[in-house]
C-alpha positions as CSV (number, residue, x, y, z in Angstrom):
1,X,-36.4,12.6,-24.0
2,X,-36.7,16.3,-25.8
3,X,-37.8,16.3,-29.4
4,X,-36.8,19.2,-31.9
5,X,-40.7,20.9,-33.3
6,X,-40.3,20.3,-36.9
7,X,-43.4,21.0,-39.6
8,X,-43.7,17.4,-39.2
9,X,-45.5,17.9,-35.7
10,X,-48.4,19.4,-37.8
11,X,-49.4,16.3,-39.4
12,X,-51.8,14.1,-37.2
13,X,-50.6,11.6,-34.9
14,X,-47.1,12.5,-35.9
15,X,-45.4,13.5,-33.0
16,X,-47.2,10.4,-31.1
17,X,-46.0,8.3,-33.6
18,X,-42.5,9.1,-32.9
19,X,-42.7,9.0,-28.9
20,X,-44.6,5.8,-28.9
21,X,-41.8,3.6,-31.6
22,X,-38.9,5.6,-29.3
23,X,-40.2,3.9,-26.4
24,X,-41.0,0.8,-28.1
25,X,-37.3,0.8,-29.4
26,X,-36.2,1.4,-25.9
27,X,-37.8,-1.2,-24.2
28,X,-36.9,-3.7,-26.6
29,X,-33.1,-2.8,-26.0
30,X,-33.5,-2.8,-22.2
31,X,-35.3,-6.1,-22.7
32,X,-32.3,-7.5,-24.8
33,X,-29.5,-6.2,-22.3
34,X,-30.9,-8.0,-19.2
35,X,-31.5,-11.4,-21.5
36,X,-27.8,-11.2,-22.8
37,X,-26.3,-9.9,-19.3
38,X,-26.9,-9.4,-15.7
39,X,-25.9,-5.9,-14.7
40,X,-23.6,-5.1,-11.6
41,X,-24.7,-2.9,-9.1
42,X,-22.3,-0.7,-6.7
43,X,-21.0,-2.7,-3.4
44,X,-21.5,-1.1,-0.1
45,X,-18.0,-0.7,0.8
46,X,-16.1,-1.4,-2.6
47,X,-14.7,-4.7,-1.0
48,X,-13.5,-3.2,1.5
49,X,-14.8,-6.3,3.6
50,X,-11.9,-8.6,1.8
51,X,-9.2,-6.2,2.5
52,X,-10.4,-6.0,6.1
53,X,-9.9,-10.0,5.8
54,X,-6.5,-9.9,4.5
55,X,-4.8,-7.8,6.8
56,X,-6.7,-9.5,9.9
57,X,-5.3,-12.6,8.5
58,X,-1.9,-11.5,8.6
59,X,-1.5,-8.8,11.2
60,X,-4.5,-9.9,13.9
61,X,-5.4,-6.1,13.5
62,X,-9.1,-4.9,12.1
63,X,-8.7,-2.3,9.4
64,X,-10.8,0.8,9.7
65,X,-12.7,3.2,7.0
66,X,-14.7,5.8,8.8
67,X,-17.5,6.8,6.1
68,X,-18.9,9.3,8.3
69,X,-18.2,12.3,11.0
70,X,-19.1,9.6,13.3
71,X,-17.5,7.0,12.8
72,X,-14.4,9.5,12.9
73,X,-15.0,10.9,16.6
74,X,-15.2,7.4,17.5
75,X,-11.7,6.6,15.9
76,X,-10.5,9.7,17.0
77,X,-11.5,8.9,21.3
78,X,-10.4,5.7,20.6
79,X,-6.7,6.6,19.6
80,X,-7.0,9.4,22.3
81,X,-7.3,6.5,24.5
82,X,-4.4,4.2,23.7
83,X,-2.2,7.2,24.0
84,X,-3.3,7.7,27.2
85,X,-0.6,4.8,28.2
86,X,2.6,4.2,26.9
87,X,2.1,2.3,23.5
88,X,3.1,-1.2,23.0
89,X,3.8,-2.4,19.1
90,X,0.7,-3.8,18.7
91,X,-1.3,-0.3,19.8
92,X,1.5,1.7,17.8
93,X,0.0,-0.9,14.3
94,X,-3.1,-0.3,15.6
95,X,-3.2,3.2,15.8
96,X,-1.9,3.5,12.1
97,X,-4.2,1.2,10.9
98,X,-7.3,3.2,11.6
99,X,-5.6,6.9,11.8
100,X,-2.8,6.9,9.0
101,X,-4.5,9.4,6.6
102,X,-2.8,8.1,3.5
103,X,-4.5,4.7,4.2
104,X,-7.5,5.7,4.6
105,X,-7.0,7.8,1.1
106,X,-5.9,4.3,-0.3
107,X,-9.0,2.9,0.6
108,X,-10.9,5.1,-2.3
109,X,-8.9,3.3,-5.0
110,X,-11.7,0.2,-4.4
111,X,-14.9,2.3,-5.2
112,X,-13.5,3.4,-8.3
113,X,-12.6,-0.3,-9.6
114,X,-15.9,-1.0,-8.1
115,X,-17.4,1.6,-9.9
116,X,-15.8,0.5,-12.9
117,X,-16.7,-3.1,-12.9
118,X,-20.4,-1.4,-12.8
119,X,-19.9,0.5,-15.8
120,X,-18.7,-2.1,-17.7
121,X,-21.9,-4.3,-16.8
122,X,-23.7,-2.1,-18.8
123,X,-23.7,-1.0,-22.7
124,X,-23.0,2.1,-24.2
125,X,-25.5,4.4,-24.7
126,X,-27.8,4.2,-27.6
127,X,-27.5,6.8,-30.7
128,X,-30.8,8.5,-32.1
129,X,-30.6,9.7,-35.4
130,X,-33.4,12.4,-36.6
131,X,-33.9,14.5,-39.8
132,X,-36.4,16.4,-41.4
133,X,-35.7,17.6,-45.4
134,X,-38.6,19.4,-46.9
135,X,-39.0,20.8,-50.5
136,X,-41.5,21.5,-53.1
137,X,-44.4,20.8,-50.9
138,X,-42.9,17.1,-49.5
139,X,-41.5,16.5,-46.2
140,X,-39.8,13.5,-45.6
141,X,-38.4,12.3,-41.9
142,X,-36.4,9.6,-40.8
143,X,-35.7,8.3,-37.6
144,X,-32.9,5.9,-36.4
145,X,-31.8,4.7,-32.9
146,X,-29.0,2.5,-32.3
147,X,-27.1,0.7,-30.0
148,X,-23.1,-1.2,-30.1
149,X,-24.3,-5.0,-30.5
150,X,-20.7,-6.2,-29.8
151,X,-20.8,-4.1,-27.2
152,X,-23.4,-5.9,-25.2
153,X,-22.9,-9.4,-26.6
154,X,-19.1,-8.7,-24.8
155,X,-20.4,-7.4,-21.7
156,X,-19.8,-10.9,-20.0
157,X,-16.1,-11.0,-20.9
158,X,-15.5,-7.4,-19.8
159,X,-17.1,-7.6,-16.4
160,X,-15.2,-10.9,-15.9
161,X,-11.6,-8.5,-16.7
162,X,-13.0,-5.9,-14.8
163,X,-13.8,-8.4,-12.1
164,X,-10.3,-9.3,-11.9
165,X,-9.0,-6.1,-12.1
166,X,-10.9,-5.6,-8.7
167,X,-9.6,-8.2,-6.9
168,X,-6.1,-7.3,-8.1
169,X,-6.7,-3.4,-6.5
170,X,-7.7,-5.4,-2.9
171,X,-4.8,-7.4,-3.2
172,X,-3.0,-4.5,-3.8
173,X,-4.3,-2.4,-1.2
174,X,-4.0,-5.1,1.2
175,X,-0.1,-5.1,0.3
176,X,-0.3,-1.5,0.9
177,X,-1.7,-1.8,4.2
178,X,0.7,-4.6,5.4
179,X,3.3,-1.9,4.0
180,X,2.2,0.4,6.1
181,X,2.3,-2.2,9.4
182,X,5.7,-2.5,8.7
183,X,6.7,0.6,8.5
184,X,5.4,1.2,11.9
185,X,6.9,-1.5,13.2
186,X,10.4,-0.4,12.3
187,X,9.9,3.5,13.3
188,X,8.5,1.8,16.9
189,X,11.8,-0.2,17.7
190,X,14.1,2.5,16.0
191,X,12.7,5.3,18.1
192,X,12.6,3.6,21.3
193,X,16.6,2.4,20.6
194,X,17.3,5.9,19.7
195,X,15.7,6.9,23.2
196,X,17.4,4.4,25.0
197,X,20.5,4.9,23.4
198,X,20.5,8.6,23.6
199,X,20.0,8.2,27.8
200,X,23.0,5.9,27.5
201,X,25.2,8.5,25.9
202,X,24.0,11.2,28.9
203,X,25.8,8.8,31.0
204,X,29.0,8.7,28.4
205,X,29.4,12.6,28.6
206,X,28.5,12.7,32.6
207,X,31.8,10.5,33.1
208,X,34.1,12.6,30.1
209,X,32.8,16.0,31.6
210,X,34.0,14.5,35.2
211,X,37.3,13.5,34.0
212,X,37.9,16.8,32.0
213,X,37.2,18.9,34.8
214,X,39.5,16.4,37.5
215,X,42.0,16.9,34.6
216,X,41.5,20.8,34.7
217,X,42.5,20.9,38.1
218,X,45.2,18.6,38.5
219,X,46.9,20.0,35.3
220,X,46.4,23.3,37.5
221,X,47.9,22.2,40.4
222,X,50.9,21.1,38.5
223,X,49.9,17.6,38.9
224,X,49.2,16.8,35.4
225,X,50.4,17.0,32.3
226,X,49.0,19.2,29.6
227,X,48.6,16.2,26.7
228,X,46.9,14.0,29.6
229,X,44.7,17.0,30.0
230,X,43.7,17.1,26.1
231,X,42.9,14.0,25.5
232,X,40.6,13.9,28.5
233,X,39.3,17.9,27.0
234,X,39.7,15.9,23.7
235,X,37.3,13.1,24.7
236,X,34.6,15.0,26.4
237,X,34.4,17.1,23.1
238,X,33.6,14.5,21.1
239,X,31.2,12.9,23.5
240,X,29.1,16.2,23.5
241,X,28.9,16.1,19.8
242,X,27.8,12.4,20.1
243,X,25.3,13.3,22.5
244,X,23.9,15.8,20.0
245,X,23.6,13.5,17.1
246,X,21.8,10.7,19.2
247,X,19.6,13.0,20.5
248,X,18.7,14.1,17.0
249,X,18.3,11.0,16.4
250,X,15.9,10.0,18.2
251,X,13.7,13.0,17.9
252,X,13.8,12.0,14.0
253,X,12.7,8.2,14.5
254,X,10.0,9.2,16.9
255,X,8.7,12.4,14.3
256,X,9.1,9.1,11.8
257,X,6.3,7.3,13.9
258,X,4.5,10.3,15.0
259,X,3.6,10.4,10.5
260,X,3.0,6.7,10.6
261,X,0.6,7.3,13.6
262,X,-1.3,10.0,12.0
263,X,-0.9,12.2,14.8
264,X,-0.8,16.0,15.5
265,X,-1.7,18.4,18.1
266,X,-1.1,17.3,21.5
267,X,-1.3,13.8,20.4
268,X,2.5,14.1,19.3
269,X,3.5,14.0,23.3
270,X,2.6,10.3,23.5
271,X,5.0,8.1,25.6
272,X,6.7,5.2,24.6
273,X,8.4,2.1,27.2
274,X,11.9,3.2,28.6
275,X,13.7,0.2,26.7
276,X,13.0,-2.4,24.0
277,X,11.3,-5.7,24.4
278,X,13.3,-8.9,25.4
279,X,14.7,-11.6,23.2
280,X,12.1,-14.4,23.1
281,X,13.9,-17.5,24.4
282,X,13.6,-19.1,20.6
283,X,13.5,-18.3,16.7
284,X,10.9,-19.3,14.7
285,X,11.8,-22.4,12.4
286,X,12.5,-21.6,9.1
287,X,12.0,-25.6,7.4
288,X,9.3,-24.1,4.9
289,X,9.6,-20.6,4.5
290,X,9.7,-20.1,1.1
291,X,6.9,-23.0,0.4
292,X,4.6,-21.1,2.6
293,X,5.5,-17.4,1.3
294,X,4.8,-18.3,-2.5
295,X,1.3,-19.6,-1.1
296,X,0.7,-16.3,0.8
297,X,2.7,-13.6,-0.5
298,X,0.4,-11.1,-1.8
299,X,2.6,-9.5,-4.9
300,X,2.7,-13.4,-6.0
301,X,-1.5,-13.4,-5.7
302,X,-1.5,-10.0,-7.6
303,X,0.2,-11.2,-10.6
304,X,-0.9,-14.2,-10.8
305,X,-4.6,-12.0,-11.4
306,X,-3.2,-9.7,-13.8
307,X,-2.1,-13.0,-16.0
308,X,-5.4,-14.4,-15.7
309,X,-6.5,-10.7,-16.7
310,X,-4.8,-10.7,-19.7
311,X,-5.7,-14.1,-20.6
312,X,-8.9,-12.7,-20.6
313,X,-8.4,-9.5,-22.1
314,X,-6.9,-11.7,-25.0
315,X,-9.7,-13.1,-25.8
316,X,-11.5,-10.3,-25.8
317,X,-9.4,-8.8,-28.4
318,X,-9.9,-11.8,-30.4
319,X,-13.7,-11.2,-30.4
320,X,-13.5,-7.8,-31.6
321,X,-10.6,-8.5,-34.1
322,X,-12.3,-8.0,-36.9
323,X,-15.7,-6.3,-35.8
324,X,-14.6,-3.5,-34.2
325,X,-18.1,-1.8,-34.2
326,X,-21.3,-3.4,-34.7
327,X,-24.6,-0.8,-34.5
328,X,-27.8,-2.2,-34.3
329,X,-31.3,-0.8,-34.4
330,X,-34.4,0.1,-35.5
331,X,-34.9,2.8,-37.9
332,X,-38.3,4.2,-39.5
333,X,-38.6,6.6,-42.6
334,X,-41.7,9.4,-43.1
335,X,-42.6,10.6,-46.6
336,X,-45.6,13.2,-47.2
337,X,-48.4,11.6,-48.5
338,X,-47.0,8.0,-48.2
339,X,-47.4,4.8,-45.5
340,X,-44.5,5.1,-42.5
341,X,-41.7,3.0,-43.2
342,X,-40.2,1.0,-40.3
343,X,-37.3,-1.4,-40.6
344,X,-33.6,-1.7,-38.7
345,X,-30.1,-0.1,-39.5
346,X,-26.8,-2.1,-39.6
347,X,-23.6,-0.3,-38.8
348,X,-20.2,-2.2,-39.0
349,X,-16.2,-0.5,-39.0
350,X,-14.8,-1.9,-41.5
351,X,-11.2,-2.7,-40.3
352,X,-9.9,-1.6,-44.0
353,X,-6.1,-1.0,-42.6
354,X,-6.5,-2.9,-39.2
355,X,-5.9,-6.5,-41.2
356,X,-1.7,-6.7,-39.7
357,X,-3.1,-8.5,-36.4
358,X,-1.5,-6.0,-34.0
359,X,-4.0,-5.5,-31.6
360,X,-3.5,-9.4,-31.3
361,X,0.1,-9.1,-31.4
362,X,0.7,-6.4,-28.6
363,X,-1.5,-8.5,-26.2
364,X,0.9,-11.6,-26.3
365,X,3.6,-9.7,-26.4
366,X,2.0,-8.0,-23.4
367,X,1.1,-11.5,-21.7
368,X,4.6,-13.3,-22.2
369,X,6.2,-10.3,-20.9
370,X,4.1,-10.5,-17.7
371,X,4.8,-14.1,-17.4
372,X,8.6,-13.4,-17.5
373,X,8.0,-11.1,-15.1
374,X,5.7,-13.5,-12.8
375,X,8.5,-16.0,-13.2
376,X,11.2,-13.4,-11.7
377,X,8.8,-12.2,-8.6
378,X,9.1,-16.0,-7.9
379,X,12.4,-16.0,-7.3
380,X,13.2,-12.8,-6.0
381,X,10.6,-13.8,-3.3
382,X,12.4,-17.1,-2.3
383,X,15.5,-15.4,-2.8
384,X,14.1,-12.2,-0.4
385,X,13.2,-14.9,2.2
386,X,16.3,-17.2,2.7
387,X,18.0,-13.9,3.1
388,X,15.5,-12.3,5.6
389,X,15.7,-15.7,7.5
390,X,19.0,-15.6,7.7
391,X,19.6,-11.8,8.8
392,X,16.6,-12.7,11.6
393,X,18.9,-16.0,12.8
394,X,21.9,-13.9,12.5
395,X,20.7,-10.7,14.7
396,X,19.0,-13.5,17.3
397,X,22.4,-14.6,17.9
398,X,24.1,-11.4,17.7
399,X,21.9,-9.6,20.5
400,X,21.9,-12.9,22.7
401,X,25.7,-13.2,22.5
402,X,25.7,-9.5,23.7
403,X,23.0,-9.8,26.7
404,X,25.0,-13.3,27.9
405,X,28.3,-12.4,27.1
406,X,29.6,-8.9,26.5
407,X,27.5,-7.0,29.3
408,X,28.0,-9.5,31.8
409,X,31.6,-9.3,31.0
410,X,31.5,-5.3,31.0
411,X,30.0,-5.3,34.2
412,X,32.0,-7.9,35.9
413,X,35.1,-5.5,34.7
414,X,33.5,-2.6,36.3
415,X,33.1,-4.5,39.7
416,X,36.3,-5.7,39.5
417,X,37.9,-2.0,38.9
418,X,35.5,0.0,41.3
419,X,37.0,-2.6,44.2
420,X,40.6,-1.9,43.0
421,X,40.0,2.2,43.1
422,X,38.9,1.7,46.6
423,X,41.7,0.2,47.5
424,X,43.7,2.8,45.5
425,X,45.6,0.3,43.0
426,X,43.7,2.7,39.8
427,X,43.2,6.0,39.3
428,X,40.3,8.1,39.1
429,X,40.7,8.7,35.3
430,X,41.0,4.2,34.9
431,X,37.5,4.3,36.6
432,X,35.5,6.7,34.6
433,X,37.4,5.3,31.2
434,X,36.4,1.7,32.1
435,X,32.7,3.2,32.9
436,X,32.6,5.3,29.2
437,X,33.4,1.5,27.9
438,X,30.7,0.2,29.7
439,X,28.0,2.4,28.6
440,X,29.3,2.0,25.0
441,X,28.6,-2.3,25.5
442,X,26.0,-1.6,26.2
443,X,24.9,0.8,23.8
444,X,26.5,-2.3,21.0
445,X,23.9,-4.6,22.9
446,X,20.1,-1.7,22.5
447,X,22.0,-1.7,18.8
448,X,21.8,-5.6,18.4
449,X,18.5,-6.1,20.0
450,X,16.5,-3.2,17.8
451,X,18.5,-4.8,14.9
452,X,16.7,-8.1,15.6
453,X,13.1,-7.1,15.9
454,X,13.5,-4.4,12.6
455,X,14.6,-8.2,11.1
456,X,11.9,-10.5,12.5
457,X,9.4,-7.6,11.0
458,X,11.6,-7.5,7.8
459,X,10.5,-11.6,7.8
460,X,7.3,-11.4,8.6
461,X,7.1,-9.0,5.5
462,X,9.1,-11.0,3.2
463,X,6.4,-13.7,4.1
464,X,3.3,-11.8,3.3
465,X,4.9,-9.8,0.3
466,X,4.1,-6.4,-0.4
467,X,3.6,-3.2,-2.7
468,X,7.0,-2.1,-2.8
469,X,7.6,-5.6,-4.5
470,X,5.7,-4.5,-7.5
471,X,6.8,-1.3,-7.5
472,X,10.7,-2.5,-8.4
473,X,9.2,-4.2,-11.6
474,X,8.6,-0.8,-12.6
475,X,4.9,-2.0,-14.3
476,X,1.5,-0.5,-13.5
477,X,-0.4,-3.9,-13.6
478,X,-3.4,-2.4,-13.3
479,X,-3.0,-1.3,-17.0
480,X,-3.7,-3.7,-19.6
């Protein structure tokens, strides 16, 4: 530390004087600090190592957070080469897992609460106090230095709420993360059902433009009549226009997963499979759902932190109800012509219009309010499950009662009619109408099965609980 000159320095041993009881002052503190507290020092990864736990746990997937160029070409090759195939789900989680760019922009959030959990292991900075008066041939000089006693007798009870705080923005992130997993999920299954449905509809507008242009002919040749000729010109209208939407939609649900994915360049032309998976041959059972989602979900986890937060934050209010700021140190006082005087300096706020309790106040209020809210989560998670369950049981038997039932039956009609045309009992125009119903069963049936998996992920993520759960309470819990 820099000392001002002052026409103190000309007096022997002055300056020395000064240096030497600044760095005995200094020690002592340091001494002090480590005897009252032990401080924190920065993690490796900000805990990233428990949010890499979490999601395994829940999603069999390892979380990525490249720290380095290197560690990015290696993500980088090895996304290049799971696009080199068509993607399954898994690969398509994967993939966003370890490439989404706004994850790994999440992933900062747990250095800074780490960082902050440091700084609160330590005390404020010490205050030096120095001044020189000099008149009719005196000098005197004082010297003070001191440091925020409650402060560092505190420290223990901060770092503990700062603790928490951490392991509330894991959780948190965590939930994020899962978020994300879902998300991809859903844009997989929607954009391959888009696909598939899309090809379907080709098929629709094939069989209208075949009939229109039959129709065109006959009606030319006399042999039709001109409002059996618009309704088949009527029909193959509106089937282009179909065609047009479904193919925008699907390039929208696959542009939807290309963001999930991260990707860009000529990573955008990856393929996907031709159709959607099969039904598995049987639900999963539903006895305990909600027992085993207030256990795991993570939104229930993060609150139940942020009450044990505040409890703690509570009493840390209590302690410094009334002793806002307490200074201690030592302080020494130079007179010309007269014996150094050393001695300490005592600095308290005196909380002369802080005596309503309201710091006290505000934190129950804050507390109960947060319990309330805790208690709510509760349900609306039991509440989110029984009706995720049932939407998953209800799709399940939805897209089975299509594959067993209503394409088979659409089929079995087409046979049926195509042997009737070639025996000339049905017209051209019955055949391609009956086909246009076919395609459009089974377009009902890609609808069904898409609709089940986008539920069985909807489940899963009513199970584990997530970000977006917090987000409705419309509270920043990170914010005491």
């Amino acid at each position: 530390m820099l000392y001002p000159r002052s026409p103190d320095a000309r007096i022997p041993g002055a300056r020395s004087s000064i240096v030497g009881w600044h760095q005995r002052g200094a020690v002592a503190i340091a001494l002090g600090i480590s005897v009252v507290t032990g401080c924190a020092t920065l993690s490796p990864d900000g805990g990233f190592a428990d949010v890499q736990r979490i999601v395994k746990e829940r999603s069999f997937q390892d979380a990525r957070w490249p720290r380095n160029l290197a560690e990015s070409d290696a993500i980088q090759a090895s996304v290049r080469e799971t696009l080199a195939r068509p993607i399954s789900v898994d690969d398509a989680t994967r993939i966003a897992l370890i490439n989404n760019r706004e994850l790994q922009s999440t992933y900062a959030e747990l250095g800074v609460a780490d960082a902050e959990l440091v700084a609160a292991s330590w005390p404020r900075n010490p205050g030096f106090s120095f001044s020189h008066l000099q008149g009719g041939g005196d000098k005197e000089i004082e010297r003070g230095l001191t440091v925020d006693l409650v402060r560092i007798l505190t420290i223990p009870l901060s770092m503990r709420v700062d603790r928490e705080r951490l392991e509330m923005t894991r959780l948190s992130i965590a939930a994020e993360v899962l978020d994300v997993l879902a998300q991809t999920r859903r844009a997989y299954f929607s954009a391959i059902a888009a696909e598939q449905a899309s090809s379907y509809m080709d098929q629709v507008k094939a069989a209208a433009e075949a009939g229109a242009e039959l129709a065109r002919r006959m009606s030319k040749a006399g042999n039709w009549s001109k409002l059996d000729q618009a309704r088949e010109q009527i029909f193959y209208a509106d089937a282009t226009a179909q065609v047009a939407r479904m193919r925008q939609a699907a390039v929208a649900q696959r542009e939807r997963l290309t963001r999930l994915l991260g990707l860009s360049g000529s990573d955008i032309r990856f393929e996907l499979p031709h159709r959607l998976p099969d039904l598995p041959d049987r639900i999963a059972d539903g006895s305990d759902t909600e027992l085993r989602a207030l256990s795991a979900r993570l939104d229930v986890q993060i609150l139940k932190k942020d009450l044990e937060s505040l409890a703690t934050s509570l009493g840390l209010t209590k302690a410094t109800r009334f002793i806002n700021v307490l200074e201690l140190g030592p302080k020494s006082k130079s007179e010309t012509g007269r014996a150094r005087k050393d001695g300490y300096e005592v600095s308290i706020e005196i909380p002369l219009f802080d005596w309503t309790g309201a710091k006290i106040a505000k934190a129950e209020y804050i507390y109960m309010q947060r319990v309330s809210l805790a208690a709510q989560l509760a349900i609306d998670a039991q509440s989110q499950v029984r009706e995720s369950y049932a939407a998953y049981r209800t799709n399940y038997a939805l897209a089975r009662h299509y594959r067993d039932e209503v394409v088979p039956l659409r089929k079995r009609i087409s046979d049926e009619n195509q042997l009737r045309y070639n025996g000339m009992l049905i017209s051209v125009f019955e055949l391609l109408a009956d086909a246009r119903e076919q395609v459009i069963s089974v377009n009902a049936s890609i609808e069904a099965l898409r609709d089940f998996w986008l539920a069985e992920t909807d489940l899963e993520s009513a199970m584990t609980g997530s970000a977006a759960a917090l987000s409705r309470t419309g509270r920043n819990f990170n914010q005491q």
